[in-house]
C-alpha positions as CSV (number, residue, x, y, z in Angstrom):
1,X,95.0,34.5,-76.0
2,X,92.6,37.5,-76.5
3,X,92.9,40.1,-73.7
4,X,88.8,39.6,-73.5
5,X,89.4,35.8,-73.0
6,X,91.8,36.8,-70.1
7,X,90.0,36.9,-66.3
8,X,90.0,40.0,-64.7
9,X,91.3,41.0,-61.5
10,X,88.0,41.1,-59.8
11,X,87.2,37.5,-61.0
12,X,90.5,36.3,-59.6
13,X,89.9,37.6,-56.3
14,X,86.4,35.9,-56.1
15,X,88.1,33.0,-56.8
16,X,90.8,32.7,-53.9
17,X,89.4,30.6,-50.7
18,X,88.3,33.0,-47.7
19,X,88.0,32.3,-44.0
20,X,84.3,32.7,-44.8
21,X,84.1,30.3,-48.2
22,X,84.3,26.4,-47.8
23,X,84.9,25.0,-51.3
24,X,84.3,21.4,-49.5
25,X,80.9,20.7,-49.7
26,X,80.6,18.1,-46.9
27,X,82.3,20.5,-44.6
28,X,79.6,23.4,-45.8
29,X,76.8,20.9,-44.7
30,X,78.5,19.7,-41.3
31,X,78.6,23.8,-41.0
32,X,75.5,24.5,-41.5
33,X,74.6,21.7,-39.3
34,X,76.7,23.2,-36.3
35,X,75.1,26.7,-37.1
36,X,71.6,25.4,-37.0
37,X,72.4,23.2,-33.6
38,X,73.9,26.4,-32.0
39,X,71.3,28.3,-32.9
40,X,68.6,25.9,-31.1
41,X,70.7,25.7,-28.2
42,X,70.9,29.4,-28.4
43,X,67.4,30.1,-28.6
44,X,66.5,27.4,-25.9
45,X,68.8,29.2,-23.6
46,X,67.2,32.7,-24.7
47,X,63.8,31.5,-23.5
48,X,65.0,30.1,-20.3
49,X,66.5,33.6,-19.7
50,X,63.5,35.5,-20.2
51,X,61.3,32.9,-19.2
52,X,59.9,35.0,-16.6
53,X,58.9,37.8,-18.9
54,X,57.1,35.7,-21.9
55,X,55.2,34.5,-18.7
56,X,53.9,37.9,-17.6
57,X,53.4,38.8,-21.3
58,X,50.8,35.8,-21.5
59,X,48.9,36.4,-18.3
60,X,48.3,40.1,-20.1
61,X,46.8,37.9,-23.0
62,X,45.0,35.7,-20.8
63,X,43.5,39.2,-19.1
64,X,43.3,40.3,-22.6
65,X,40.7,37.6,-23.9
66,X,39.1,38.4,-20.1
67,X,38.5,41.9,-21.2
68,X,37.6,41.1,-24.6
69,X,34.9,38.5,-23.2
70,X,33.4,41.4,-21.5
71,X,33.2,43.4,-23.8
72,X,31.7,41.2,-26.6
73,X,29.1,40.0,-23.5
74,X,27.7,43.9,-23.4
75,X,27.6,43.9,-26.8
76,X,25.0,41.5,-26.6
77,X,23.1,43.8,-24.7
78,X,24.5,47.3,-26.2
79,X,25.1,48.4,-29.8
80,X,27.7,50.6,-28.9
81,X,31.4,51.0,-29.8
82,X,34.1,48.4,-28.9
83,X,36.1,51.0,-26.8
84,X,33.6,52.4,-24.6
85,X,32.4,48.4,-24.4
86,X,36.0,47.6,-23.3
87,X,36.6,51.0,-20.9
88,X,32.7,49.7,-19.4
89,X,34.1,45.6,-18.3
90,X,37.4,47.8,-17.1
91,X,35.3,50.6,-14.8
92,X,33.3,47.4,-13.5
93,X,36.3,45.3,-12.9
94,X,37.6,48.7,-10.6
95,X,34.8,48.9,-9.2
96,X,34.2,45.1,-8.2
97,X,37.8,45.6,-6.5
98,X,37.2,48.9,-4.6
99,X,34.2,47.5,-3.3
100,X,35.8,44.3,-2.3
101,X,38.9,46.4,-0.3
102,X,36.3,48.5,1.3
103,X,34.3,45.7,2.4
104,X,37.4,43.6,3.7
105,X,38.7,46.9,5.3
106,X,35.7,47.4,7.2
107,X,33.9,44.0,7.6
108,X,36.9,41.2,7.7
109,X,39.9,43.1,8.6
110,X,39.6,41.9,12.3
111,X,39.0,37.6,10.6
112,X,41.9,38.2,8.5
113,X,44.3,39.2,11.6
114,X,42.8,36.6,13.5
115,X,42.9,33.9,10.5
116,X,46.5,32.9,10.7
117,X,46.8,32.1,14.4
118,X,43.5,30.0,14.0
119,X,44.7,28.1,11.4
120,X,48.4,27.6,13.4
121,X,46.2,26.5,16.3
122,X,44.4,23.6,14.6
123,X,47.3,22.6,12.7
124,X,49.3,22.1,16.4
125,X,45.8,20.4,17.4
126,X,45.8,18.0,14.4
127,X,49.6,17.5,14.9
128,X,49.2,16.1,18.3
129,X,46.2,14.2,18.0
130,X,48.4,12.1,15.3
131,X,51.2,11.9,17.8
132,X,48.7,10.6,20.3
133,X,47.5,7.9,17.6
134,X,51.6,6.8,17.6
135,X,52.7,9.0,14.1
136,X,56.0,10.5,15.4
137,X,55.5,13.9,13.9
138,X,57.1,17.3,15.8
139,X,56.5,20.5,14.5
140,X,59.8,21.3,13.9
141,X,60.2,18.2,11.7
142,X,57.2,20.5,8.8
143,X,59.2,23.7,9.9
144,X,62.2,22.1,8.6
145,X,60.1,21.0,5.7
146,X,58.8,23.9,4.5
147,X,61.6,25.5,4.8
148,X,63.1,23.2,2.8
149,X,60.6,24.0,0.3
150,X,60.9,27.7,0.2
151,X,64.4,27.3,-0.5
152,X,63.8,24.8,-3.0
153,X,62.0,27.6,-5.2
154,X,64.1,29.0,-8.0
155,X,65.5,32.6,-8.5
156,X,62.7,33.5,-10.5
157,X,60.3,33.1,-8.4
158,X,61.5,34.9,-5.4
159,X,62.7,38.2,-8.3
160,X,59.2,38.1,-8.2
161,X,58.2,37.3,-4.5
162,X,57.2,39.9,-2.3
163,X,54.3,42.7,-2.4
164,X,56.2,45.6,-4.7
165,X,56.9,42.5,-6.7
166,X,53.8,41.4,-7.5
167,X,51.5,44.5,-7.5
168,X,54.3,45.1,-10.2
169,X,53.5,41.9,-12.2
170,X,49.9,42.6,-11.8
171,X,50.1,45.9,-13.5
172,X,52.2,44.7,-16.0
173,X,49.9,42.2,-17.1
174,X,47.4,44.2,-17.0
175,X,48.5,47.0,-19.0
176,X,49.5,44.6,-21.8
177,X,46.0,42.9,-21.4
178,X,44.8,46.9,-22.0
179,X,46.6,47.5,-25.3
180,X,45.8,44.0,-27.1
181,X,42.2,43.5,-26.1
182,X,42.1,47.7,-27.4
183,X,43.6,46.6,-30.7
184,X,44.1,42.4,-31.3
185,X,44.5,42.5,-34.7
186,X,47.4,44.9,-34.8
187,X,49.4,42.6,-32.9
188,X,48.4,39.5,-35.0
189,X,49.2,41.2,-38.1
190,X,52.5,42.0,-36.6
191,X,53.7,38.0,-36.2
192,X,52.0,36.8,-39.3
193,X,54.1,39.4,-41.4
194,X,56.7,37.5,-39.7
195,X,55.7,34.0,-41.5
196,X,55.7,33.1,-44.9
197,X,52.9,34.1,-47.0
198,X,51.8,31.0,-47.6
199,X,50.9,29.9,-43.9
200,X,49.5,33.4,-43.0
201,X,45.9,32.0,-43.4
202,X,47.0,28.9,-41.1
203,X,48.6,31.3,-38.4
204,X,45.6,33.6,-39.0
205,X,43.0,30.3,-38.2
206,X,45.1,29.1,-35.4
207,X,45.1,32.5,-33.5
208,X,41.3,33.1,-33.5
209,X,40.5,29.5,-32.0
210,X,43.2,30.2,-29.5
211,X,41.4,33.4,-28.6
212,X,38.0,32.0,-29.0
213,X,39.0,28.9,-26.5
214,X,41.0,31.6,-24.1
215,X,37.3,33.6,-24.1
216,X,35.5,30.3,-23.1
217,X,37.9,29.1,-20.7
218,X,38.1,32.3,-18.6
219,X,34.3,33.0,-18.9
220,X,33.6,29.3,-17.1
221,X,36.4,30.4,-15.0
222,X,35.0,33.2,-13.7
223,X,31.2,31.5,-13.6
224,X,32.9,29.1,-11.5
225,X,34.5,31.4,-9.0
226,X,31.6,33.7,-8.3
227,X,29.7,30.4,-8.3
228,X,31.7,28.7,-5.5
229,X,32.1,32.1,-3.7
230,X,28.9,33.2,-2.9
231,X,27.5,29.7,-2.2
232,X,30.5,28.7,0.4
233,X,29.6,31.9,1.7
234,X,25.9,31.3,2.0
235,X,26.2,27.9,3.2
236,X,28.8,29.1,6.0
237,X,26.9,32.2,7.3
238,X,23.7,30.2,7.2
239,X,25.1,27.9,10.4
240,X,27.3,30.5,12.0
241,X,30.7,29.7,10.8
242,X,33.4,32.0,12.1
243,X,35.2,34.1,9.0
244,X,32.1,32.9,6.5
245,X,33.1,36.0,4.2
246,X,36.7,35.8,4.4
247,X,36.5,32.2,3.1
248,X,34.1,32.6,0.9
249,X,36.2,35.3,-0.6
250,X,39.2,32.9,-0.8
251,X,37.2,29.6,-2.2
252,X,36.4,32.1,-4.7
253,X,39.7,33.4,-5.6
254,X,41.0,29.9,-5.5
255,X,38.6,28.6,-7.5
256,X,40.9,29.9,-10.4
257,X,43.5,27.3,-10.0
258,X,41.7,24.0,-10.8
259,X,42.4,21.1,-8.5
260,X,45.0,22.9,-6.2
261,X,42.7,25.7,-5.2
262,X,40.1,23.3,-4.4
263,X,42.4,21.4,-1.4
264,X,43.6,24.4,-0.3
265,X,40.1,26.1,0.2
266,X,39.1,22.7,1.7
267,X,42.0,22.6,3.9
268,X,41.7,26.4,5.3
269,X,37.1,25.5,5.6
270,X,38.1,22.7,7.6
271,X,40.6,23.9,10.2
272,X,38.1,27.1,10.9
273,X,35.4,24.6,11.1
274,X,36.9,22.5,13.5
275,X,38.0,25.6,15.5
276,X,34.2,26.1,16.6
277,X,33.7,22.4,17.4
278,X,33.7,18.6,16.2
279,X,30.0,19.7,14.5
280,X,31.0,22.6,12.9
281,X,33.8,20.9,11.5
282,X,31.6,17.8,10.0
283,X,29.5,21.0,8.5
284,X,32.7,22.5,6.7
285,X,33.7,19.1,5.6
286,X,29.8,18.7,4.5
287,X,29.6,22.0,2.8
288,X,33.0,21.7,0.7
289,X,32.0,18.5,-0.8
290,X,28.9,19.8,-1.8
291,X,30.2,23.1,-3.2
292,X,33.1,20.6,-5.2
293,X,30.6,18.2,-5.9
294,X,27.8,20.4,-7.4
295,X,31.0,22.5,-9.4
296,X,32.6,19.0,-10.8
297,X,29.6,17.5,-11.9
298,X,27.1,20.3,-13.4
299,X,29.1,23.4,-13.6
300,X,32.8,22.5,-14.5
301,X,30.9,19.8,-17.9
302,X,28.4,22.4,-18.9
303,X,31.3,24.7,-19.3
304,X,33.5,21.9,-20.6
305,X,31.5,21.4,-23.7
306,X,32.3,24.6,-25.1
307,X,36.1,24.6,-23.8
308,X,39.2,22.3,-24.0
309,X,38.9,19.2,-22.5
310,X,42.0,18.7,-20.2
311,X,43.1,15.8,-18.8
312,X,42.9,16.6,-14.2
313,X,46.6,14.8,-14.3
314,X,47.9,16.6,-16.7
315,X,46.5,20.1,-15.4
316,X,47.9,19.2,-12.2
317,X,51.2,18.0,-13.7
318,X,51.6,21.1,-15.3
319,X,50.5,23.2,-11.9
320,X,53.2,21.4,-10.2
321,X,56.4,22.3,-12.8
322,X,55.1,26.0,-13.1
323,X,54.6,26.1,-9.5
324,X,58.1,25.3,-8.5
325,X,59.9,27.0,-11.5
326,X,57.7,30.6,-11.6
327,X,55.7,30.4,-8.2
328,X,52.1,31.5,-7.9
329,X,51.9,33.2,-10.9
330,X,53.0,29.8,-13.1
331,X,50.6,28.1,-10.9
332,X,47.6,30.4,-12.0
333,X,48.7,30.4,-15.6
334,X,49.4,26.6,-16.2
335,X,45.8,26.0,-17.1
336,X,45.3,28.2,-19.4
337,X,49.1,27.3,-21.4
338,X,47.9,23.5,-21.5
339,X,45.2,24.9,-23.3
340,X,46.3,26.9,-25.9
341,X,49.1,24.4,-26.1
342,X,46.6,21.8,-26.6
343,X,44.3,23.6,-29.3
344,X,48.1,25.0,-31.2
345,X,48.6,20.9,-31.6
346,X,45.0,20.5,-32.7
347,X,45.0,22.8,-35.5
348,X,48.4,21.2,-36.8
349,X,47.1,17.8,-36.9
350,X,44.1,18.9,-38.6
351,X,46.3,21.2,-41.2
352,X,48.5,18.1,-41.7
353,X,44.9,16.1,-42.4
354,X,44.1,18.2,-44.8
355,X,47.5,18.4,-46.6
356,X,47.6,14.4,-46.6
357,X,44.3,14.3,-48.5
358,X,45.1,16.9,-50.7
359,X,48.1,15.0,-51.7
360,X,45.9,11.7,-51.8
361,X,43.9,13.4,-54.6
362,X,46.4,15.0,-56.3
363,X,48.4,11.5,-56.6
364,X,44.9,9.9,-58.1
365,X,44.2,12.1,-60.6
């Protein structure tokens, strides 16, 4: 045998089994089966651990398309640059909130202290007029249930209980919101270089009807809180409901959470009303229906044309898991993930559409 037809020392060694080489092929595939399984598992678990974070980092994109809805309002209105568009909806926004802590310091201040021992007052009245109708209900029977309940609430939610807590999250989410509504496209350039090349221009379509949805969604969001703020307000003051402003200010706020906000608001309007009377109470109860009434049937469709149309059970299905699991910030963030969730399943099916007629022609010609 020629020394050339000879193999070489190197070849030999590539030859020779290793711990990391599986010559079998079935036991390659099972193998790369395990991997892939571990890896899910792995990831799955990965996102249940920082959970908690990803949810913080979408409430700054949710304040992100709030900013950026702003901004691209005053441009309407003024040619000028995107910045000092974006710097002008975040000096109004600080603004809108001084104002507000100035006017609850020095006109409400004295409702709020008063507001919990009101409320624990009718609750003990409305307690014993059912015991009085024959319902065997003590009040340490919903002590021990809401206790029950607080403990119920996961460790997530109480890492990020408390005031320090959540002023914390807050300006998290806020400076995240800052940076991507200053500079969006950065960021999407930054995931599509992490996707093939060939669904860039998919990722690329998906991301601007998310964001143009998101813009929508908060703008009616916002219409409806300032909508059902000022009118509770109104309608309260106009008959002399005690703490009009106060709960004004908090139909507003909880206008943001659709379907739990309303029955809270409601709940807090009646128990004040009924504090100054069996009238006054029929007038709270009159004025929230109207106030839900008028925002479910002209406000929340006119804004529902141009948004995602959610189904109330499953909004209030998702309220419910991201209540217990993340607390009030899952609560106030489930709408918005059902939607971009919803429209992220939309674009697929219609990619898939067009990918099955493409196909469909390709076969007939």
């Amino acid at each position: 045998m020629a020394a050339s037809d000879q193999p070489g020392y190197d070849e030999l060694e590539d030859n020779r089994a290793s711990p990391a080489n599986i010559s079998n092929p079935e036991l390659r595939l099972e193998a790369k089966r395990a991997f892939i399984w571990t890896s899910v598992v792995g990831l799955f678990a990965l996102i249940v651990y920082i959970s908690q974070s990803l949810l913080v980092i979408f409430g700054g994109l949710v304040f992100a398309a709030m900013v950026d809805g702003g901004a691209r309002l005053i441009g309407r209105f003024l040619p000028i640059r995107r910045t000092l568009r974006i710097a002008l909806v975040l000096l109004l926004g600080t603004g809108f909130l001084i104002w507000l802590g100035f006017f609850a310091g020095s006109q409400i201040s004295q409702e709020a202290a008063q507001f919990p021992h009101i409320i624990d007052n009718q609750a003990s009245a409305f307690i014993n007029w059912l015991d009085r109708q024959g319902f065997a209900i003590r009040p340490e029977n919903l002590q021990q249930i809401a206790g029950q309940l607080m403990t119920g609430v996961g460790t997530v939610t109480r890492a990020i209980g408390g005031i320090f807590g959540g002023m914390t999250t807050l300006f998290l989410i806020a400076i995240i919101g800052i940076y991507v509504a200053l500079e969006p496209r950065l960021y999407e350039r930054g995931l599509a270089w992490m996707l093939p090349r060939q669904r860039r221009h998919r990722f690329y379509d998906t991301v601007s009807e998310m964001a143009a949805t998101m813009r929508r969604l908060m703008a009616g969001r916002i219409v409806g809180m300032v909508f059902e703020g000022i009118f509770t307000w109104l309608m309260l003051w106009a008959y002399g409901v005690p703490m009009a402003a106060l709960l004004g200010i908090l139909t507003g706020m909880l206008a943001f959470i659709p379907n739990v906000g309303a029955v809270v608001s409601g709940i807090l309007m009646v128990l004040v009303g009924f504090s100054g009377g069996v009238d006054m109470g029929l007038y709270t109860v009159f004025v929230y229906f109207l106030v839900q009434t008028f925002d479910g049937y002209v406000v929340v469709p006119l804004i529902a044309k141009k948004t995602v149309d959610l189904a109330p059970a499953l909004v209030l299905g998702a309220q419910l898991i991201m209540g217990i699991l993340f607390g009030i910030l899952g609560l106030f963030l489930a709408d918005p993930l059902m939607a971009m969730i919803k429209v992220a399943l939309e674009r697929r099916s219609a990619f898939n559409g067009e990918d099955s007629t493409a196909a469909a022609e390709a076969d007939g010609t």
